[in-house]
Short mmCIF file of the C-alpha atoms (twelve columns), coordinates in Angstrom:
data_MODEL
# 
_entry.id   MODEL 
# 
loop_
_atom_site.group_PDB 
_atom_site.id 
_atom_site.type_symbol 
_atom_site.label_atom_id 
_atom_site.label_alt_id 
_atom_site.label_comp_id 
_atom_site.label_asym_id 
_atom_site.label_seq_id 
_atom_site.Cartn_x 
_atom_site.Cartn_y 
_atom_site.Cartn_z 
_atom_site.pdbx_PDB_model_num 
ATOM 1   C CA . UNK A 1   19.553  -27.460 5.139   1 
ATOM 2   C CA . UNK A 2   18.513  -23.491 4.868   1 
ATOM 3   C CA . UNK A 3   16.915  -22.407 7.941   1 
ATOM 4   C CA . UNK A 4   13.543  -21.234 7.662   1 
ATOM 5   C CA . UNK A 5   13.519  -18.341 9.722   1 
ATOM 6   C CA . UNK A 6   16.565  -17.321 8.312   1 
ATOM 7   C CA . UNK A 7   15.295  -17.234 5.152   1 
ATOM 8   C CA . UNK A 8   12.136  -15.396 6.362   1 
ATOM 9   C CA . UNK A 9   14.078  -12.479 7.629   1 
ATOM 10  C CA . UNK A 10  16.363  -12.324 4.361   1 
ATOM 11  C CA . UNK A 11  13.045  -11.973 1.990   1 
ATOM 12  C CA . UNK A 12  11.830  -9.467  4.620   1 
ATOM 13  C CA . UNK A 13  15.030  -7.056  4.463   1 
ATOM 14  C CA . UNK A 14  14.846  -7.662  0.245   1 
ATOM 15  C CA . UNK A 15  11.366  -6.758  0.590   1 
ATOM 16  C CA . UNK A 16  11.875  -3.892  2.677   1 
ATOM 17  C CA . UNK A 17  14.566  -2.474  1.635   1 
ATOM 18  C CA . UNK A 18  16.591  -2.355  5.250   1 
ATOM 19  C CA . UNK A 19  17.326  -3.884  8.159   1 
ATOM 20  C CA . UNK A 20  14.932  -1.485  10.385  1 
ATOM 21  C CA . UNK A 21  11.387  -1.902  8.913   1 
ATOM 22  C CA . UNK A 22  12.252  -5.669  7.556   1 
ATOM 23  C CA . UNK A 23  13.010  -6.265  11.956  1 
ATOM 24  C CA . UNK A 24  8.973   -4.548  12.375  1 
ATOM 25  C CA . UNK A 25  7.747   -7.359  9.902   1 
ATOM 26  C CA . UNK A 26  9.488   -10.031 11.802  1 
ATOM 27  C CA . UNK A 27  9.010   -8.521  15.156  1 
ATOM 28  C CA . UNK A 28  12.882  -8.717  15.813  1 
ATOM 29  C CA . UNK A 29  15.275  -6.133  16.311  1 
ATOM 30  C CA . UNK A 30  17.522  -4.641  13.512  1 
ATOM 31  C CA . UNK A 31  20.411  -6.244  15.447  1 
ATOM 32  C CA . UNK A 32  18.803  -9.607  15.493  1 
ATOM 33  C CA . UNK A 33  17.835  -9.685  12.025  1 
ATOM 34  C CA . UNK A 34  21.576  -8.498  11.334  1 
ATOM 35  C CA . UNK A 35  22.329  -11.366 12.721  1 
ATOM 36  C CA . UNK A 36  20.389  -13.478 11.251  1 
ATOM 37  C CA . UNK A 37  21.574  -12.335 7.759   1 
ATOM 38  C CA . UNK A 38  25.281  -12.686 8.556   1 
ATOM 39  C CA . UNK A 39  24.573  -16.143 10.129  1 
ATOM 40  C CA . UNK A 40  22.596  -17.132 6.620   1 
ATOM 41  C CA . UNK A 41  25.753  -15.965 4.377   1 
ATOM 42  C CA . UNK A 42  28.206  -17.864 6.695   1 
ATOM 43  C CA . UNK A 43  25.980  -20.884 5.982   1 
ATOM 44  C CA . UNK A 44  25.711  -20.259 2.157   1 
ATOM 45  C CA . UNK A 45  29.123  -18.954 1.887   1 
ATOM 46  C CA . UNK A 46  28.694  -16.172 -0.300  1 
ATOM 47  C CA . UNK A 47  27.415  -12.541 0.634   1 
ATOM 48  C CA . UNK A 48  23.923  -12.092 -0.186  1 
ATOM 49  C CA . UNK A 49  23.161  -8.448  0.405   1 
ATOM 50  C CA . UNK A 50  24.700  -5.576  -1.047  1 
ATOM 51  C CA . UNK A 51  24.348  -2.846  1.882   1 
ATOM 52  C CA . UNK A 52  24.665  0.584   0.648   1 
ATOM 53  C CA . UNK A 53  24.450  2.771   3.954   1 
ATOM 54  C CA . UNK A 54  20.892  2.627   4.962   1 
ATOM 55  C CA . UNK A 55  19.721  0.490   2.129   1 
ATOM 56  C CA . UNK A 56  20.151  -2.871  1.100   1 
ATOM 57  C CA . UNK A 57  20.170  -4.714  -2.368  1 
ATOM 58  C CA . UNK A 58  20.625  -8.512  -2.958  1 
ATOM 59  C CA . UNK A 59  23.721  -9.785  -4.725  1 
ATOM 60  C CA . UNK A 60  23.678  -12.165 -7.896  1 
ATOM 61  C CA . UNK A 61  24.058  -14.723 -5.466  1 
ATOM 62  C CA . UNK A 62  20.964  -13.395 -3.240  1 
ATOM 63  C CA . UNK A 63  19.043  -12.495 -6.348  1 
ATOM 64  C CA . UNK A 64  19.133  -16.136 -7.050  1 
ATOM 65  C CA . UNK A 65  18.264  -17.594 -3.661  1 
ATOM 66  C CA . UNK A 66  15.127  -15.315 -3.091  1 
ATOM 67  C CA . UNK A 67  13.159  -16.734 -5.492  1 
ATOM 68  C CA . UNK A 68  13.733  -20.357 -3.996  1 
ATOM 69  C CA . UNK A 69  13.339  -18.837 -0.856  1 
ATOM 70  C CA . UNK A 70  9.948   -17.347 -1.517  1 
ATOM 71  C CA . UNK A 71  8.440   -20.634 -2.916  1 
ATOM 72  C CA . UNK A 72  10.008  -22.759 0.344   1 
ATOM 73  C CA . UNK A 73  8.197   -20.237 2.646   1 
ATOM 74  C CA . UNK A 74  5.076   -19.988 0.757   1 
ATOM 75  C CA . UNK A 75  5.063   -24.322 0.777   1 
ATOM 76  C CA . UNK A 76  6.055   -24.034 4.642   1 
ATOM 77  C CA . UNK A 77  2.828   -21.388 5.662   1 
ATOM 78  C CA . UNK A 78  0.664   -23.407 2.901   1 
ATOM 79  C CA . UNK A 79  1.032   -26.959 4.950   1 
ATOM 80  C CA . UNK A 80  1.100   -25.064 8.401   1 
ATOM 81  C CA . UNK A 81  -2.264  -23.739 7.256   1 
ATOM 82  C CA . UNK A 82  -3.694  -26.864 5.760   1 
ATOM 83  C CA . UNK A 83  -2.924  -28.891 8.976   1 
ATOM 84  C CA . UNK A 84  -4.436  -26.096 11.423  1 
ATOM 85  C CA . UNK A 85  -7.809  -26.194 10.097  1 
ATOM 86  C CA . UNK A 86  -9.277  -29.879 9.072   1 
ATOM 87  C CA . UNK A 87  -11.199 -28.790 6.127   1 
ATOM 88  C CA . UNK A 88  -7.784  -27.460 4.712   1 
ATOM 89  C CA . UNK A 89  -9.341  -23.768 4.034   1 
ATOM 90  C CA . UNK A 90  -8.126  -20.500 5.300   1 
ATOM 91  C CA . UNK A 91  -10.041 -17.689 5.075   1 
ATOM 92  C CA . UNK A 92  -7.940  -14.804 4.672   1 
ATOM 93  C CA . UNK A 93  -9.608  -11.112 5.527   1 
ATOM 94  C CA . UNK A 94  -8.470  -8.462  2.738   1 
ATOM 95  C CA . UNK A 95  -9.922  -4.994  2.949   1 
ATOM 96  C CA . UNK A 96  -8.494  -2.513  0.248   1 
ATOM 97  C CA . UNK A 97  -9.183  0.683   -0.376  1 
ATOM 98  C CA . UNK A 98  -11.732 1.435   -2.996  1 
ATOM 99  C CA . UNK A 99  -9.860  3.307   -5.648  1 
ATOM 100 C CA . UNK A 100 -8.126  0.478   -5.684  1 
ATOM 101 C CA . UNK A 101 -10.356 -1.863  -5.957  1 
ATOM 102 C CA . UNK A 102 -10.989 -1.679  -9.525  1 
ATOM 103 C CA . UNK A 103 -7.161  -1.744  -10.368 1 
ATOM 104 C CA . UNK A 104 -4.812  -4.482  -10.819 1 
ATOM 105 C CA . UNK A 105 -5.172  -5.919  -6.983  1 
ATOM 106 C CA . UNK A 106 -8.478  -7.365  -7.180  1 
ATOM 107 C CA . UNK A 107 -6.658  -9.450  -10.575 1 
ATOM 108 C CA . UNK A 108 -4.035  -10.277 -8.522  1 
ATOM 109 C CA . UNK A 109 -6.183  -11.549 -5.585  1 
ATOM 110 C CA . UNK A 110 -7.875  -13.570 -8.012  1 
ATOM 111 C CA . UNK A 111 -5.011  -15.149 -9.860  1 
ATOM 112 C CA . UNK A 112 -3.433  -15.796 -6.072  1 
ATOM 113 C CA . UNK A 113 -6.774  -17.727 -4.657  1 
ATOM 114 C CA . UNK A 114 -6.834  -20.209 -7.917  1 
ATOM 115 C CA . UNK A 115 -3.369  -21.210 -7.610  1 
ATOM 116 C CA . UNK A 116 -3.960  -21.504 -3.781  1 
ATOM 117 C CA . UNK A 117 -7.014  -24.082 -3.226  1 
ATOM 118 C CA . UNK A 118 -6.697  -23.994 0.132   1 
ATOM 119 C CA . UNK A 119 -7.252  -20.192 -0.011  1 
ATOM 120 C CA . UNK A 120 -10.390 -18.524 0.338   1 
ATOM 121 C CA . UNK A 121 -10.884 -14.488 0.021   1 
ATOM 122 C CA . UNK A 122 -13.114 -12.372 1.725   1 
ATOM 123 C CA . UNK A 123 -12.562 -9.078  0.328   1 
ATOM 124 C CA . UNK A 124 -13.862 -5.861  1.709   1 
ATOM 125 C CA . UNK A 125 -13.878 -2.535  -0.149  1 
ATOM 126 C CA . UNK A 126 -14.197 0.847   1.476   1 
ATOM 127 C CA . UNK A 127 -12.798 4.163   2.418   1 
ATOM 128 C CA . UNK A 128 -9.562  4.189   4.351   1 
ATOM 129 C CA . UNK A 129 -11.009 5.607   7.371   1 
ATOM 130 C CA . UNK A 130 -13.430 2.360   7.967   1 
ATOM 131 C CA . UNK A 131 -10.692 0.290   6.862   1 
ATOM 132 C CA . UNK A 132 -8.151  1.521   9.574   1 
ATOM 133 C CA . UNK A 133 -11.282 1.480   11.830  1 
ATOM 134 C CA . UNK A 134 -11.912 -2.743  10.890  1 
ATOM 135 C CA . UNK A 135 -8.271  -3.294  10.259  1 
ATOM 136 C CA . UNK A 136 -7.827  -1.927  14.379  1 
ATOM 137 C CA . UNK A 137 -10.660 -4.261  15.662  1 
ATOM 138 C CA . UNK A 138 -9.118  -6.932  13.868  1 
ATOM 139 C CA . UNK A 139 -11.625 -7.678  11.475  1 
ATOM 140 C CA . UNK A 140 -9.316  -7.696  8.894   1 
ATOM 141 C CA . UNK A 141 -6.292  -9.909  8.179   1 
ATOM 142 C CA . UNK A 142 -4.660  -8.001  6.000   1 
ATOM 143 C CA . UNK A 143 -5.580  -4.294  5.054   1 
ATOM 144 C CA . UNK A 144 -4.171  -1.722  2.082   1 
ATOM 145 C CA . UNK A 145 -5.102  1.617   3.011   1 
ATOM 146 C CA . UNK A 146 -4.490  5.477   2.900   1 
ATOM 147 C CA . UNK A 147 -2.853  6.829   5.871   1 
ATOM 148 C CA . UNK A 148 -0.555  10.308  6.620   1 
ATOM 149 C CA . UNK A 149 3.086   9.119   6.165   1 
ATOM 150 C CA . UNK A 150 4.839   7.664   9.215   1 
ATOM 151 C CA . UNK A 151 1.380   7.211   11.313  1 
ATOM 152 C CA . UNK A 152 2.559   3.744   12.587  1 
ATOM 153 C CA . UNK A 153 4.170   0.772   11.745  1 
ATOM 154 C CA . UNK A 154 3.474   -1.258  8.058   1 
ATOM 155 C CA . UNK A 155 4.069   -4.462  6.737   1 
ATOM 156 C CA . UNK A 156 5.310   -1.992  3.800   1 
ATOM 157 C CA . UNK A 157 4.573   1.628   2.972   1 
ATOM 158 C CA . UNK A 158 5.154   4.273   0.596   1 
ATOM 159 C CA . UNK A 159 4.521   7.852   -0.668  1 
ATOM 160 C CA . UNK A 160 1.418   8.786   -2.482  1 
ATOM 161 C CA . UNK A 161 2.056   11.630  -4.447  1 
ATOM 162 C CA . UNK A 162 -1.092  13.915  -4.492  1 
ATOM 163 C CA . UNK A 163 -2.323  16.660  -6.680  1 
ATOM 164 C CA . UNK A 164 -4.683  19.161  -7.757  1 
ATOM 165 C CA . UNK A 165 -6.606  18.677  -10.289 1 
ATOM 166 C CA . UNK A 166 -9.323  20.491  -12.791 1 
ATOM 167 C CA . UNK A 167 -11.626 20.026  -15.885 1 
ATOM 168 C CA . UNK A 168 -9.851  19.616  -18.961 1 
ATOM 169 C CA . UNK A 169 -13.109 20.873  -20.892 1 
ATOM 170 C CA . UNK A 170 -14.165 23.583  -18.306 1 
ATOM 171 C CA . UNK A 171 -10.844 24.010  -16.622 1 
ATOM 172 C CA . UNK A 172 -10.923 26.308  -13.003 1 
ATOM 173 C CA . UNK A 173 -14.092 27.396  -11.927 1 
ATOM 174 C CA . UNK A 174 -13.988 31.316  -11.264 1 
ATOM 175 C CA . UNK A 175 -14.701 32.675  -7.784  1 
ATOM 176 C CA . UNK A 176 -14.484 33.203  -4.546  1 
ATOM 177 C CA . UNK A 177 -14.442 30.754  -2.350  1 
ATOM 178 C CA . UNK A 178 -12.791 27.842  -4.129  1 
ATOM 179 C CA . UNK A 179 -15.456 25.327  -5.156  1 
ATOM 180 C CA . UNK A 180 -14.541 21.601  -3.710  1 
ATOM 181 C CA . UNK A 181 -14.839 18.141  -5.097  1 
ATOM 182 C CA . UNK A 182 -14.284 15.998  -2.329  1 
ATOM 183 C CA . UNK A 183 -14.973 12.783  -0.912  1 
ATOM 184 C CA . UNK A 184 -17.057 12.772  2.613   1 
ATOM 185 C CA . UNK A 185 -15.866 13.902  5.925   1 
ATOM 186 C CA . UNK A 186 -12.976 11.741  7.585   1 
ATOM 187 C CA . UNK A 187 -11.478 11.351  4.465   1 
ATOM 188 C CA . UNK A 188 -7.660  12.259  4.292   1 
ATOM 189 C CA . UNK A 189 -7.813  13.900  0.894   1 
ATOM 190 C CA . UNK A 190 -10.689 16.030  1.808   1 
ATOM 191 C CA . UNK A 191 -8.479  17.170  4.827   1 
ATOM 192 C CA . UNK A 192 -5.382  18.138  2.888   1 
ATOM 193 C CA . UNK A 193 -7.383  20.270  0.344   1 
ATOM 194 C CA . UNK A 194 -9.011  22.642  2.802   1 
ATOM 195 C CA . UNK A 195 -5.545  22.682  4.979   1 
ATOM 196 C CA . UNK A 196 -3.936  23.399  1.992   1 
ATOM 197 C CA . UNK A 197 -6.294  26.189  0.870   1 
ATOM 198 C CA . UNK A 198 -6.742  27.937  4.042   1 
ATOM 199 C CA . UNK A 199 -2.813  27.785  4.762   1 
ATOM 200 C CA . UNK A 200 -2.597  29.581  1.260   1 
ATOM 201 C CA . UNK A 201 -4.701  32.093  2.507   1 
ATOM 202 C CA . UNK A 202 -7.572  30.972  0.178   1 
ATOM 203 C CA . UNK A 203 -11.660 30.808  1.127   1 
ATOM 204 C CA . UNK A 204 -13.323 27.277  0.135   1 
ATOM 205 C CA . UNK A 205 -16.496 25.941  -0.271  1 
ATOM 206 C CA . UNK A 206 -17.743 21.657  -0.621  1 
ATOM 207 C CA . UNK A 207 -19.361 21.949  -4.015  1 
ATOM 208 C CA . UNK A 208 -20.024 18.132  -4.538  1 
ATOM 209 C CA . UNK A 209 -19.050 15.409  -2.260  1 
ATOM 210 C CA . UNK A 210 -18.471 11.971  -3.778  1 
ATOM 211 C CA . UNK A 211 -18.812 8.703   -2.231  1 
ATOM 212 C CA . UNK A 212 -16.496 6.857   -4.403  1 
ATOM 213 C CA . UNK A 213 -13.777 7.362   -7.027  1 
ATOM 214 C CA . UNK A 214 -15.619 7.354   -9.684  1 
ATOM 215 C CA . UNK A 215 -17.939 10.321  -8.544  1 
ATOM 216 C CA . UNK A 216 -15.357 12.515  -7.375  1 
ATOM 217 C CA . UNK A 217 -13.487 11.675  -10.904 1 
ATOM 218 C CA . UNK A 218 -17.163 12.489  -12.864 1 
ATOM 219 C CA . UNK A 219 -18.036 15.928  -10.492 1 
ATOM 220 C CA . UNK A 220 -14.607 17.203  -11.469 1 
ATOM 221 C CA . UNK A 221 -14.510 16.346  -15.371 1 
ATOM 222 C CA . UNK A 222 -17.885 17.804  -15.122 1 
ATOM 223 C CA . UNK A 223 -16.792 21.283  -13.698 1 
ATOM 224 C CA . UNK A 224 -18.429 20.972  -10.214 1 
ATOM 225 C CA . UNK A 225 -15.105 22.497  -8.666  1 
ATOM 226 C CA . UNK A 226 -11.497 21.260  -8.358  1 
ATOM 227 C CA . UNK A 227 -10.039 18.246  -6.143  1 
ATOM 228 C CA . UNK A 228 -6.952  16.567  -4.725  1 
ATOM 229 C CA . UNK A 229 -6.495  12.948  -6.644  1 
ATOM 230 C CA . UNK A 230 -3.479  10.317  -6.432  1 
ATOM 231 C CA . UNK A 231 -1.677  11.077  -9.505  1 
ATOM 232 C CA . UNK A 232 -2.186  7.496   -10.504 1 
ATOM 233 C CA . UNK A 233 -6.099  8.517   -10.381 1 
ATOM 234 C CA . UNK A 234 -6.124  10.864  -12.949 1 
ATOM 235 C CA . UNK A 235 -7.747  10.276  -15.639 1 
ATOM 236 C CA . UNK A 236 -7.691  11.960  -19.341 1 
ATOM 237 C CA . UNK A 237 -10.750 14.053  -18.764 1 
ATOM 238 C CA . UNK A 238 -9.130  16.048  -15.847 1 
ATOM 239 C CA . UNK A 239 -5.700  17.970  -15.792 1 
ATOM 240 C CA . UNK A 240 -3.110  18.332  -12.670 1 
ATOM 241 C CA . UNK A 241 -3.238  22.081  -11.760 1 
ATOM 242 C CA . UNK A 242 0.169   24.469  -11.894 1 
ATOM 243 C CA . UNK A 243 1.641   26.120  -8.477  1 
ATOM 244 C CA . UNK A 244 1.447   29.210  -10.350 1 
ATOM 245 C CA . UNK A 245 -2.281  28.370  -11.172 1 
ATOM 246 C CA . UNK A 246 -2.735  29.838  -7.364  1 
ATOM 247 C CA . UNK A 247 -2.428  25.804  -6.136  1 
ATOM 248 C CA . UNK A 248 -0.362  25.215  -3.709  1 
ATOM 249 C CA . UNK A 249 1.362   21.913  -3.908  1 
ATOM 250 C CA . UNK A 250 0.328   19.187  -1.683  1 
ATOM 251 C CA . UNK A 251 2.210   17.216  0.583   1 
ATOM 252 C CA . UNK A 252 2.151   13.488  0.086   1 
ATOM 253 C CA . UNK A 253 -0.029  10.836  1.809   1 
ATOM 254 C CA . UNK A 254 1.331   6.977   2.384   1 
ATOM 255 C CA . UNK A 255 0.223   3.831   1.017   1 
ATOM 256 C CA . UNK A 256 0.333   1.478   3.509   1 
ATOM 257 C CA . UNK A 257 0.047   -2.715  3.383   1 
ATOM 258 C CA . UNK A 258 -0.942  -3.852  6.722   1 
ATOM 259 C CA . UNK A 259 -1.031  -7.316  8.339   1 
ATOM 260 C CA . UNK A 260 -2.423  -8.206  11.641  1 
ATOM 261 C CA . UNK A 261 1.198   -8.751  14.051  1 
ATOM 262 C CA . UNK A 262 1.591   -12.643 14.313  1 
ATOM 263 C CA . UNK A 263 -0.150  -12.980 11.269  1 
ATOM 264 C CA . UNK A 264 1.608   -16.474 8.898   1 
ATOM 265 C CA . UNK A 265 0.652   -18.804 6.128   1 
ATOM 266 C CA . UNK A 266 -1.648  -17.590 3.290   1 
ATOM 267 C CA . UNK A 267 -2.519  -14.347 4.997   1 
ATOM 268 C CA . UNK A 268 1.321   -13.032 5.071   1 
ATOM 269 C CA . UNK A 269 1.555   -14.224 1.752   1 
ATOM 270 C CA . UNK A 270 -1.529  -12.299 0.646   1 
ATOM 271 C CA . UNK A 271 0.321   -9.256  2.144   1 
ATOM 272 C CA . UNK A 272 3.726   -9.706  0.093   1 
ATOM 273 C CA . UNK A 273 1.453   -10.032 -2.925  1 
ATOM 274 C CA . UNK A 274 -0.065  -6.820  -2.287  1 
ATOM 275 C CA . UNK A 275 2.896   -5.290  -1.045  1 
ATOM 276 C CA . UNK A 276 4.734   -6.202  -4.674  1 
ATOM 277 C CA . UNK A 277 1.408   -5.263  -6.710  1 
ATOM 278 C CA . UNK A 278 1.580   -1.739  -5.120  1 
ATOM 279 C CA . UNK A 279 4.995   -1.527  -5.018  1 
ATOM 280 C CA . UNK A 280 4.689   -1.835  -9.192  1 
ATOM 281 C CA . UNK A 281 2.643   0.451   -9.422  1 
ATOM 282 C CA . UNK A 282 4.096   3.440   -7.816  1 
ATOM 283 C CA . UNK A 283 4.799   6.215   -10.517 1 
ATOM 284 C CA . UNK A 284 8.527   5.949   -9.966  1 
ATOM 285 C CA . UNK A 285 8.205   2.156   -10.937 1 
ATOM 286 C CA . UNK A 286 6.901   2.931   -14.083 1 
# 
């Protein structure tokens, strides 16, 4: 019989990509989830990882149990949840950041709470500075936000590459100081433009600030001023600007999929969802 926990630290290190930040989703060690692994092949009797120094890829053999393995965990958390709570619901908490909103993860939440019936969604959108803020005071179960890279432990977490951008119709505003699209204070793009500007040496001035997405995207297309964007959040209206445009480039922020620690059942699969969904759609992934 394949051990459950077992299994759930495999998908973890798949999922991860390593023993070290697969041990932070099961609150284990690296050792102990080494351990684990090993102790899983020796029962299977086949190697299921292929570990390339710090990374780790599944074998034929563990490309072929994961997907069993995923569907016998998700089974396992659905009937833990179902027998904790007598009306068989759980509500999971889901608050995702609000460019993101309008992209493929509110489809995927969707599709995930109508083959789930014992599911039920409560999805929050805002900026990532009141979702860390609701995600700390655990209002939230699970959380995908903005953060700077490294600021913490993550379910799972990536680089967002960010970049200038400009008017395709009315391209760089002339003058002195730099004219600024930018979303309100707190948020971490808004910091990393006027860092960015000021360690160039450059003056800047807030020329529009945008509430949402969608108004920073129409204030720049517009020729308000320039702004820093996602490179995923670029649309054909605007243009990414040049180094030698007098841009410095930007360093990256992180994408981050959070889930409350101790957190099982519908909400941790919520989180893989996410986690794959965003994974996807990284620009290397494409």
């Amino acid at each position: 019989m394949l051990d459950l926990d077992l299994l759930r630290s495999f998908v973890s290190v798949v999922d991860a990509g390593g023993f070290t930040r697969a041990g932070e989703r099961v609150h284990r060690t690296q050792s102990t989830v080494s351990q684990q692994i090993r102790k899983l092949e020796q029962g299977i009797g086949r190697p299921l990882l292929d570990r390339q120094g710090r990374a780790v890829v599944p074998t034929e053999e563990g490309e072929r149990l994961l997907g069993y393995a995923r569907r016998l965990l998700a089974l396992s958390d659905e009937a833990e949840d179902a027998l904790r709570r007598p009306d068989g619901l759980t509500v999971v908490r889901v608050g995702l950041s609000e460019d993101f909103a309008a992209e493929r993860l509110t489809g995927l939440l969707s599709g995930l709470a109508r083959l789930k019936p014992t599911l039920r969604l409560d999805v929050h959108c805002d900026h990532g500075i009141e979702l860390r803020r609701a995600f700390a005071a655990g209002d939230l179960d699970v959380a995908v936000l903005k953060r700077d890279p490294g600021a913490g432990p993550a379910f799972a977490a990536w680089p967002e590459p960010l970049a200038w951008v400009a008017s395709r119709r009315h391209g760089v505003p002339d003058g002195d100081p730099v004219p600024l699209v930018a979303y309100e204070q707190g948020c971490l793009y808004r910091a990393r433009a006027i860092h960015a500007l000021e360690a160039a040496g450059r003056r800047w001035r807030i020329a529009f600030t945008g509430s949402n997405l969608p108004a920073v995207q129409a204030a720049i297309e517009s020729g308000f001023g320039i702004g820093i964007l996602a490179g995923r959040a670029v649309p054909d209206g605007l243009r990414f600007l040049r180094p030698e445009e007098g841009f410095p480039p930007v360093p990256p922020s992180e994408l981050a999929v959070m889930l409350q620690p101790g957190a099982a059942g519908l909400a941790r699969l919520v989180a893989e969802r996410l986690a794959e969904a965003c994974a996807e759609a990284r620009p290397e992934a494409a």
